[in-house]
C-alpha positions in Angstrom: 238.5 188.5 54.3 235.5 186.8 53.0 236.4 187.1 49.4 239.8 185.7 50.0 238.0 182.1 51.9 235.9 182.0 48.9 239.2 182.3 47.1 240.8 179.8 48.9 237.6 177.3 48.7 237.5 177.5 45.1 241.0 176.7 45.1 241.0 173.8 46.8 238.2 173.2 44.4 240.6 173.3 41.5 242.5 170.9 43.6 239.6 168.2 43.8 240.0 168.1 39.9 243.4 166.8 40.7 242.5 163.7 42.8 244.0 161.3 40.5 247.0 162.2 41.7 246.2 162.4 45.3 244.7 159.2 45.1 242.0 160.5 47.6 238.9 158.5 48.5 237.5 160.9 50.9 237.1 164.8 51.4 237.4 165.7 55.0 235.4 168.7 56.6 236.0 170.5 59.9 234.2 173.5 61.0 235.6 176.0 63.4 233.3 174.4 66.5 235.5 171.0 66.2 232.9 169.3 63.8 234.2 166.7 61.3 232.2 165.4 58.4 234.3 162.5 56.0 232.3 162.2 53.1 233.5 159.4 50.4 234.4 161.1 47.4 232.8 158.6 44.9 229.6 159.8 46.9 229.2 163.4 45.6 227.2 164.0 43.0 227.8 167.7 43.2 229.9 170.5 44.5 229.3 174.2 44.3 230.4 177.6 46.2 227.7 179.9 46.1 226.7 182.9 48.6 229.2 181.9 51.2 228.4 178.6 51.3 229.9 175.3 50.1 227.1 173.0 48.8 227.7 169.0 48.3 225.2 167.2 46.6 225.3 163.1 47.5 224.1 160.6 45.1 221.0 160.4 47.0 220.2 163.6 46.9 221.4 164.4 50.6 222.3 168.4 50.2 225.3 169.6 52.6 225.9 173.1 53.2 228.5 174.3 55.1 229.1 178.5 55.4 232.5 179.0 54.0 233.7 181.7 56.6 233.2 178.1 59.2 235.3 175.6 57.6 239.2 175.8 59.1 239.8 172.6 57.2 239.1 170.9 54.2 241.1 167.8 53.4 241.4 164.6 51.2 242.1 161.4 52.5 243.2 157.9 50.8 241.2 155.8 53.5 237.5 155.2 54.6 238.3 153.5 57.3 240.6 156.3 59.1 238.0 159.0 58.0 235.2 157.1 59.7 237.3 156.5 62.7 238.8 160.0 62.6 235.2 161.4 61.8 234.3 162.6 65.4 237.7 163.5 66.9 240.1 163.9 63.6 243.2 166.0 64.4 244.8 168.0 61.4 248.3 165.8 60.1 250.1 169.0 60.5 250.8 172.9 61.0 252.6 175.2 59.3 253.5 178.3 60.0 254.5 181.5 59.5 251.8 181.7 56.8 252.3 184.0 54.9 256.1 183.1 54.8 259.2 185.0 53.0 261.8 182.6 53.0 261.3 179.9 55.3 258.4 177.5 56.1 258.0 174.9 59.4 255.9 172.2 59.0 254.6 170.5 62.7 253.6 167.1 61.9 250.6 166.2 64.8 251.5 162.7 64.4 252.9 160.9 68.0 254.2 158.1 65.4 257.8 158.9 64.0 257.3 157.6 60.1 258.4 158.5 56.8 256.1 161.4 55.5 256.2 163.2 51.9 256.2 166.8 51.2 254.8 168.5 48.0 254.4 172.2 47.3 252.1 173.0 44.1 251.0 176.1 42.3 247.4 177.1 41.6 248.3 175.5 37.4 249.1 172.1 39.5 253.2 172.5 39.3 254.8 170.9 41.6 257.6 173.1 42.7 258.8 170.9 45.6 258.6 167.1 46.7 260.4 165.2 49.1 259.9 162.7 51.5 261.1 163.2 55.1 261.9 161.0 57.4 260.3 162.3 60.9 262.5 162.2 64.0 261.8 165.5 65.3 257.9 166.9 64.6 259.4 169.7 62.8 260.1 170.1 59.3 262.0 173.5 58.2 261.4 173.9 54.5 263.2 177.0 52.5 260.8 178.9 49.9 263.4 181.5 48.8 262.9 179.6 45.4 259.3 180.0 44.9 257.7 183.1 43.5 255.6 185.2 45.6 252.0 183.9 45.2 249.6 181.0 46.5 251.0 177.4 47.2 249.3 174.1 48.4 251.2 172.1 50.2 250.2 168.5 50.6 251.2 166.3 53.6 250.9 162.3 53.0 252.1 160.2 55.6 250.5 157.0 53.9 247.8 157.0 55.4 246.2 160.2 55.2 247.0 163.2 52.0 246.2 166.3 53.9 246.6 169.7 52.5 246.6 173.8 53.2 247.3 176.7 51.1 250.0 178.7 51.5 251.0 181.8 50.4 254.5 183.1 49.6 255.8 186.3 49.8 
């Protein structure tokens, strides 16, 4: 199980490369006890995965660790503000479930404010196999994967205020 977090973490790694697209200011930690650290991305001097451990290295020098098999949540946000705000009591923008799926996917958007909120699913080479924005009456999204090949997704949640996203994995 630990190999596959590391997995995952370097993953979501090869996602940070792709923050141009996400347009992301911020990358969002929570450990498993509830603990949320928003650190500005334009602040990090440094990121590595090493013995079970992600390490950030600020521009002055701070070093954060975090053990990987800790973090339930690592997310990118477009907005200092809400990660400040959000930084002692920040609730994830959604669930999905069942993960792994087959055919179907749910998404739960956490969000008590009905708003438009867009959908993308993207391989691990950064192809974006689905994207669609949803308009949210109901918190539930039902999404159908019978297209996708079996393997590891991300799929990214942006409501416009916050880009949050999970892996995935097909099968």
């Amino acid at each position: 199980m630990e190999n596959y977090k590391i997995k995952t973490l370097i993953i979501i790694f090869l996602l940070f490369t792709f923050l141009n697209d996400l347009k992301a200011q911020n990358l969002i930690i929570k450990d498993i006890d509830g603990t949320t650290k928003a650190i500005q991305l334009s602040w990090i001097k440094k990121i590595a995965f090493s013995s079970g451990k992600l390490k950030i290295q600020t521009l002055s020098n701070e070093n954060l660790n975090f053990t990987t098999n800790q973090i339930k949540l690592l997310s990118f946000n477009d907005n200092i503000s809400n990660s400040i705000s959000r930084t002692t009591n920040y609730k994830s923008l959604f669930d999905c479930y069942p993960n792994p799926a087959m055919s179907i996917l749910y998404l739960k958007i956490n969000s008590p404010v009905r708003k438009n909120v867009e959908v993308k699913i993207i391989d691990l080479n950064g192809i974006r196999h689905f994207n669609k924005e949803f308009r949210i009456l109901e918190p539930y999204i039902k999404i159908d994967l019978s297209s996708l090949l079996d393997g590891i997704y991300f799929i990214q949640v942006n409501n416009y205020e916050i880009i949050e996203s999970k892996t995935i994995i097909k099968q």
